[in-house]
C-alpha positions as CSV (number, residue, x, y, z in Angstrom):
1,X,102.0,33.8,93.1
2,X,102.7,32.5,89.5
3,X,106.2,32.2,88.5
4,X,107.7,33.9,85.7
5,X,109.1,30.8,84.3
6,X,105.7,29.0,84.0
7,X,103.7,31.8,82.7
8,X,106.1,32.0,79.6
9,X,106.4,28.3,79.5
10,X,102.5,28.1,79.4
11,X,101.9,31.1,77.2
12,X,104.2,29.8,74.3
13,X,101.7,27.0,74.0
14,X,99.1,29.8,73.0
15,X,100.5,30.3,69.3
16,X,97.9,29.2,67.6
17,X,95.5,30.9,69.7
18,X,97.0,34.2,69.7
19,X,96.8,34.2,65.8
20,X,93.3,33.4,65.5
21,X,92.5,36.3,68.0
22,X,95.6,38.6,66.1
23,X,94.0,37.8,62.7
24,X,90.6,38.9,64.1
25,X,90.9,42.2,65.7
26,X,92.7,43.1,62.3
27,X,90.0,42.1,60.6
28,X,87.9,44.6,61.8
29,X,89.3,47.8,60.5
30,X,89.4,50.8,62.6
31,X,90.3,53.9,61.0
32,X,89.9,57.2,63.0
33,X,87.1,59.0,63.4
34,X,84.6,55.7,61.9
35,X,82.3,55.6,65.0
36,X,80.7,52.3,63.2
37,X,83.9,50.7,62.8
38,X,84.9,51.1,66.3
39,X,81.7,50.3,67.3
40,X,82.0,46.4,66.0
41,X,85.3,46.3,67.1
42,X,84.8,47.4,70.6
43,X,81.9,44.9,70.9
44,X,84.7,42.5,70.0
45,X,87.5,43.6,72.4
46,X,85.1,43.7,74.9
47,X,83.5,40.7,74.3
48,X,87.7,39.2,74.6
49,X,88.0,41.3,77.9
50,X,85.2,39.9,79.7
51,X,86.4,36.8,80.1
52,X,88.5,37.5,82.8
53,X,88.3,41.0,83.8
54,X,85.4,42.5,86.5
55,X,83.8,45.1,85.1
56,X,83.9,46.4,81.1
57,X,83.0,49.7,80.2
58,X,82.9,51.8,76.7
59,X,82.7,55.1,77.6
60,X,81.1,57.1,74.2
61,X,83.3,60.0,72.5
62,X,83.0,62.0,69.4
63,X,84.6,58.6,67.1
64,X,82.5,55.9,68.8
65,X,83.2,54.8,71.8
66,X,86.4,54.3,73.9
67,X,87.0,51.2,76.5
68,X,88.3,50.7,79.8
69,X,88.7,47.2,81.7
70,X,89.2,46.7,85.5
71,X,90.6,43.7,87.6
72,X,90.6,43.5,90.9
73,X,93.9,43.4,92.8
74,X,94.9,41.2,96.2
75,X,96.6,43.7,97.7
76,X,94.8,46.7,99.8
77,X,95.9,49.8,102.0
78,X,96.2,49.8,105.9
79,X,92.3,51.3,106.3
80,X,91.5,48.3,103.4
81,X,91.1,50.4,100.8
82,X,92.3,49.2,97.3
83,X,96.1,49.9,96.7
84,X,97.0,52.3,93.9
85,X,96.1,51.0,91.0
86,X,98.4,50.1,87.6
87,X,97.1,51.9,84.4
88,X,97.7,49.5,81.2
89,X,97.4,52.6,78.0
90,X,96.6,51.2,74.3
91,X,94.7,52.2,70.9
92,X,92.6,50.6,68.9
93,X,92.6,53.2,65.7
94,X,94.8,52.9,62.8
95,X,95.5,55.2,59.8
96,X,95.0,52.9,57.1
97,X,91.5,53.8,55.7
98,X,88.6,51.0,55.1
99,X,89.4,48.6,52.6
100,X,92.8,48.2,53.4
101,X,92.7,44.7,55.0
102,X,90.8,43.6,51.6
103,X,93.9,44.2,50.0
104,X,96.6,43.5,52.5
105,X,95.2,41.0,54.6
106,X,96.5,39.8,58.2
107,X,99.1,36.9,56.8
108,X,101.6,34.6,58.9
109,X,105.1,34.5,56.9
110,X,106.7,31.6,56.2
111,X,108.6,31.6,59.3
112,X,106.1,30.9,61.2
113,X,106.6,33.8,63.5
114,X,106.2,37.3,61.0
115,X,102.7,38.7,60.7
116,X,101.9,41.4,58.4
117,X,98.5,43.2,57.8
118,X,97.4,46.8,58.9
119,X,97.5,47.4,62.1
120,X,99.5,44.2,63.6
121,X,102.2,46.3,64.8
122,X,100.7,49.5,65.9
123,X,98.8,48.3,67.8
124,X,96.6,45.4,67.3
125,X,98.8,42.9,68.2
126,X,99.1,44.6,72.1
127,X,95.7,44.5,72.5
128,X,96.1,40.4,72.1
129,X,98.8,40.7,74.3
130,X,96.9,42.3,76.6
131,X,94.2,39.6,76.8
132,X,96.3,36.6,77.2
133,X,98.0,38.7,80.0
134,X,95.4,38.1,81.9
135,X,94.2,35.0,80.7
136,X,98.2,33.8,81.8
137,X,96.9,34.7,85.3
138,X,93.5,33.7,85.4
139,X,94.3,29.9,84.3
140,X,97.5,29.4,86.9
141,X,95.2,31.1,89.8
142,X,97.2,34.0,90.2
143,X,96.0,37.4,90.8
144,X,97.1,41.2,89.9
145,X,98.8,42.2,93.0
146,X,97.4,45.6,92.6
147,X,93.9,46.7,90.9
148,X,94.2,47.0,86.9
149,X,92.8,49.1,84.2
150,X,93.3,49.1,81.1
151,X,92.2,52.1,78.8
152,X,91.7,51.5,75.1
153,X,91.1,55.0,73.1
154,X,90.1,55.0,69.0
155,X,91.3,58.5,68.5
156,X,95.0,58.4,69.3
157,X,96.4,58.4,66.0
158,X,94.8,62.1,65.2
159,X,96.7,63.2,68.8
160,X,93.6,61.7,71.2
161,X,91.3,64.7,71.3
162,X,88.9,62.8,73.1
163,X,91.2,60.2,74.4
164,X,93.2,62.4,76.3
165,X,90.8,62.8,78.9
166,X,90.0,59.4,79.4
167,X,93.7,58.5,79.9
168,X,93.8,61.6,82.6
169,X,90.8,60.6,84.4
170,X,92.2,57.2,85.1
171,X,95.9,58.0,85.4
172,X,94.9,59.7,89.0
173,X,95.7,58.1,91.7
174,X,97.9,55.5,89.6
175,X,100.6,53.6,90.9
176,X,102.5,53.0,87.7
177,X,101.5,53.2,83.4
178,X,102.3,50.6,81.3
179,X,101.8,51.8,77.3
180,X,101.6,49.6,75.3
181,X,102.3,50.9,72.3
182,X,105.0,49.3,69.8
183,X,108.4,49.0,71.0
184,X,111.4,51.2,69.9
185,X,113.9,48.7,67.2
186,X,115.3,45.6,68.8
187,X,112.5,45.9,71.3
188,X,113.4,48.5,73.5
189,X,111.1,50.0,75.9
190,X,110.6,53.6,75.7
191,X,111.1,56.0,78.6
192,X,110.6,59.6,76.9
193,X,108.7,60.8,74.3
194,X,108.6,64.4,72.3
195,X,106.2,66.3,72.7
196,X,104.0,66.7,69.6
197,X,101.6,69.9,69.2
198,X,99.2,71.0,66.2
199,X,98.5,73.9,65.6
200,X,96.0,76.1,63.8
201,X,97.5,79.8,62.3
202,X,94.2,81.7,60.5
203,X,95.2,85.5,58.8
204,X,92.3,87.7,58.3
205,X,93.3,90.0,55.7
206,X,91.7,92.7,53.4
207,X,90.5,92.3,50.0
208,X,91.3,94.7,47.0
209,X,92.0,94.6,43.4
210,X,95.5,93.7,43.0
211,X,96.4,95.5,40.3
212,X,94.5,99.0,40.4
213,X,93.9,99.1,44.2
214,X,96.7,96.8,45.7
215,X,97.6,99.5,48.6
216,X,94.2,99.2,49.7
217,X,94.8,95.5,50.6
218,X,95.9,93.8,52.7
219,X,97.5,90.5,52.0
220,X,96.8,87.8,54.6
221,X,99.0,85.2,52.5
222,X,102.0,87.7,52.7
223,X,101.0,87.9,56.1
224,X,101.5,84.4,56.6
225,X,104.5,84.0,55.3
226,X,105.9,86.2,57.4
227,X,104.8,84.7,60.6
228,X,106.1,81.2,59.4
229,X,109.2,82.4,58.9
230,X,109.1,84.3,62.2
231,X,108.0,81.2,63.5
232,X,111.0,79.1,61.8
233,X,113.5,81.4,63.3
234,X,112.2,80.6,66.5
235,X,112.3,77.0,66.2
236,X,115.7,77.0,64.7
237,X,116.9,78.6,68.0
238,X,115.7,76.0,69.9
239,X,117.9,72.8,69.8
240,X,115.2,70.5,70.7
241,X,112.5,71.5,68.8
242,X,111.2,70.7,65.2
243,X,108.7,72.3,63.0
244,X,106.7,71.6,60.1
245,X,103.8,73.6,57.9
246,X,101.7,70.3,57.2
247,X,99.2,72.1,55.1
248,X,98.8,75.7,53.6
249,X,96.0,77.9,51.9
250,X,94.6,80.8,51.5
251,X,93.4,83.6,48.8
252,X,90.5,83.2,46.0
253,X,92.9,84.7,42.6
254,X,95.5,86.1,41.5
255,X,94.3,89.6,40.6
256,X,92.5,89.5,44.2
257,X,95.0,90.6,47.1
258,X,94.0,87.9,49.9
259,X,91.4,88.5,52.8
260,X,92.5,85.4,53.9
261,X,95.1,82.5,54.6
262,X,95.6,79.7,57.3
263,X,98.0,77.0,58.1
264,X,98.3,74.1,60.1
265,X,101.7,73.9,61.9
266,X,103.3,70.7,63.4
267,X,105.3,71.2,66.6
268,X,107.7,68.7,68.3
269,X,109.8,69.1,71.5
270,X,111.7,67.5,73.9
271,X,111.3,69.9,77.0
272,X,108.9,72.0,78.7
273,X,110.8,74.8,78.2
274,X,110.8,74.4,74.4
275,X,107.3,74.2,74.5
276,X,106.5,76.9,76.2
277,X,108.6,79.2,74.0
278,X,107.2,77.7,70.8
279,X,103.4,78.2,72.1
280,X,104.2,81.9,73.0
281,X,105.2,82.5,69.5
282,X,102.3,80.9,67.5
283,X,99.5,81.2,69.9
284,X,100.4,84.4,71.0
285,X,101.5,86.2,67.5
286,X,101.8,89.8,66.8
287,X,101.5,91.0,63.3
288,X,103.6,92.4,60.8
289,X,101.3,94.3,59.2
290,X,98.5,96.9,61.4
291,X,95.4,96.0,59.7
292,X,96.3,91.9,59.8
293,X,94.2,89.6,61.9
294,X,95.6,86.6,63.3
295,X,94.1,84.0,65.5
296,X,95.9,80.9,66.5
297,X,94.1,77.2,67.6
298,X,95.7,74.7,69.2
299,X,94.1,71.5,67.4
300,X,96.2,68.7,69.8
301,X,98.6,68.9,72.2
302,X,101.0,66.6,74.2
303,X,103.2,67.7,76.4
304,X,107.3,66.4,76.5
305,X,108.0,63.5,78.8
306,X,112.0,63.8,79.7
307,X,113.6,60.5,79.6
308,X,115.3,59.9,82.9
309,X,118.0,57.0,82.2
310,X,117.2,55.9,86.1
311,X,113.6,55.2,85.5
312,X,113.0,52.7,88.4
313,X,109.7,51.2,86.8
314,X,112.1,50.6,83.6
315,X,114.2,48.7,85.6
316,X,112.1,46.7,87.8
317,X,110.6,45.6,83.8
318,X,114.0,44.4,83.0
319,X,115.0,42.8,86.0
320,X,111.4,41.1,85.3
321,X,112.8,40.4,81.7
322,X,116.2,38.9,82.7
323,X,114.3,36.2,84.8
324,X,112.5,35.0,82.0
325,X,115.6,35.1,80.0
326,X,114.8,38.2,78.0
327,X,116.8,41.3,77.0
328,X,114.6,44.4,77.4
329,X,116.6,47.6,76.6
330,X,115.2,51.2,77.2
331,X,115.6,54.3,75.0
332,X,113.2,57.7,73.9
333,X,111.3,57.9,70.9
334,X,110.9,61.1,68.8
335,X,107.3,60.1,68.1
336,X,104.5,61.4,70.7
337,X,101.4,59.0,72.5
338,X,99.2,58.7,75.4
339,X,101.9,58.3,77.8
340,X,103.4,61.8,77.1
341,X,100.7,63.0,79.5
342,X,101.3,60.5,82.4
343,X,104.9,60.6,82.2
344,X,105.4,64.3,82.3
345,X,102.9,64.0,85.1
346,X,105.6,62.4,87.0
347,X,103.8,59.3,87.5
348,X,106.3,56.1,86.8
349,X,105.6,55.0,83.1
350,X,106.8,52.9,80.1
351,X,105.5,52.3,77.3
352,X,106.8,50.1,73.9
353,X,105.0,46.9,75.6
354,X,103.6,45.8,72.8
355,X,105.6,43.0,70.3
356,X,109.0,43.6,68.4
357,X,108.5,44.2,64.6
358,X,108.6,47.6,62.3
359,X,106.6,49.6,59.5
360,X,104.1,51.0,61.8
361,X,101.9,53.4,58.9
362,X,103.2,51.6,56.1
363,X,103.2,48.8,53.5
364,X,105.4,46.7,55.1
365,X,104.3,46.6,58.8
366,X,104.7,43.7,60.6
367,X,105.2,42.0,63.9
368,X,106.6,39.0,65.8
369,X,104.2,36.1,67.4
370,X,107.1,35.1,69.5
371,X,107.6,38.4,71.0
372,X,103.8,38.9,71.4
373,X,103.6,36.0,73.6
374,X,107.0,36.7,75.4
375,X,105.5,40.2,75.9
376,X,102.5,38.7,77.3
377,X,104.3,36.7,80.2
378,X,106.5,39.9,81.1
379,X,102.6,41.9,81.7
380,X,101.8,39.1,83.3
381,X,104.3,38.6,85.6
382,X,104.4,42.7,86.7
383,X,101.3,42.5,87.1
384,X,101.8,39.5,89.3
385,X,104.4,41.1,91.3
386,X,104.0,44.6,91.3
């Protein structure tokens, strides 16, 4: 068994290393949805993988394809069987379209530690992490205690339509899920998420002449309106949940009463019980007016995860992070992932593995090297021990 202390010692000699590899997987953008772009870059991350881990697989979904890597673990069951295994749960999509990294490209700071570029903080710079992980483990001898997979989805940033599965299929029969998605400020891990839901509204109304015939109509856009505010009433009652119309249309002219109008709706809440009464009024409307329409489509949906304060995996991560000198803190983010599903599955998770730094989505993103490779040595050493 490797010990903390020399995996951390060993993997801050990998600076230079983890740049090269950092300034790389940036490199090759990976907007969502570009089934070529993730193509090349999955060819890449599995071509990094490979190197230590026993099998390599990229499963194929409606963006390009997905990725999932397995290591074998030491430890087995009583009938020899392989123990349960633990679920490692990362991206490789960004939003920033193509281009981007011609014009902000992957740049060390002066400090020698900030990076900046698309995509270094969320979540490029895990995926690195990830990979010298297990290269940590593979050049001291040591092993994963238990059997390892790691699942890398390119659809997460629209809400993992496809993804979603994937991280389901493997999360069965898990023993613990480690996201590894960007930590929360000061690099706290997260242990709860809101739940995050899009929604779909679509009004089928009836046409007429608004000005000679407007009784004859029937206005889906009025129609609308009333259901979103219905709708806003009902989130406003809720003191956990949050609402937002993203995008709104509808209608052909003005001298035309609408046949039609939709909306996409943004949900967030932080317990099941808030979901459930949000999804019964928007996928289950009734209409204001008798000869409206409505139809409702759930676009993407991830359930709450509660954050429970005593979350043991949380704490056997910290006592991990104290013995290699490191303060690891825990908190909840307002923002959803893949771990929504695993955690409000009741399986132990965490997720904000991935290195310290801010601007995720913006012009200013960027990421520690130091806490990359600290982050490293903490997988490592879990993985190690646990």
């Amino acid at each position: 068994m490797a010990e903390p202390t020399e995996l951390l010692s060993l993997v801050r000699t990998f600076g230079d290393a983890a740049l090269e590899r950092w300034s790389r997987l940036v490199s090759l953008e990976t907007p969502s949805g570009d089934a070529d772009r993730a193509a090349v870059f999955g060819r890449e991350l599995a071509a990094g993988l490979a190197a230590t881990a026993d099998r390599v697989e990229q499963p194929p979904g409606p963006g390009g394809d997905h990725l999932v890597a397995y290591w074998n673990g030491r430890e087995t069951t009583d009938d020899g069987s392989p123990a349960g295994h633990t679920l490692l749960v990362a991206h490789s999509d960004t939003v920033f379209p193509a281009g981007t990294v011609a014009r902000r490209p992957f740049t060390l700071a002066e400090d020698g530690d900030t990076v900046t570029g698309p995509g270094v903080f969320d979540m490029k710079g895990s995926l690195v992490a990830v990979e010298l992980a297990m290269d940590l483990l593979s050049r001291t001898g040591a092993t994963p205690r238990r059997p390892v997979r790691l699942v890398v989805v390119n659809d997460e940033e629209i809400g993992s339509p496809d993804g979603s599965r994937l991280v389901a299929r493997h999360a069965e029969g898990a023993h613990a899920v480690l996201g590894l998605e960007p930590p929360l400020p000061g690099g706290a891990l997260k242990i709860g998420r809101r739940g995050v839901a899009r929604v779909r509204l679509r009004v089928r109304g009836v046409s007429a002449h608004a000005g000679l015939d407007a009784a004859l109509g029937v206005s889906a856009i009025d129609e609308l309106v009333d259901q979103l505010a219905r709708l806003r009433a009902t989130a406003d009652a809720l003191p956990d949940a949050a609402l937002n119309v993203g995008t709104i249309s509808g209608g052909t002219r003005a001298n035309v009463v609408a046949d039609h109008a939709e909306a996409e709706i943004g949900l967030r809440y932080a317990t099941a019980e808030t979901e459930r009464a949000l999804m019964s009024a928007l996928l289950e409307p009734t209409p204001v007016r008798e000869r409206a329409a409505l139809s409702a489509e759930k676009l993407s949906h991830r359930p709450a995860w509660a954050m429970d304060p005593a979350n043991p995996l949380a704490a056997e991560l910290t006592t991990l992070a104290a013995a290699l000198g490191l303060a690891l803190p825990i908190g909840s983010s307002g923002g959803a992932g893949d771990t929504n599903l695993t955690g409000a599955l009741g399986i132990p998770t965490v997720d904000g593995l991935g290195p310290a730094g801010a601007g995720a989505h913006g012009e200013d993103e960027h990421a520690s090297l130091s806490s990359l490779l600290e982050r490293a040595a903490l997988v490592a050493t879990y993985l190690n021990t646990h």
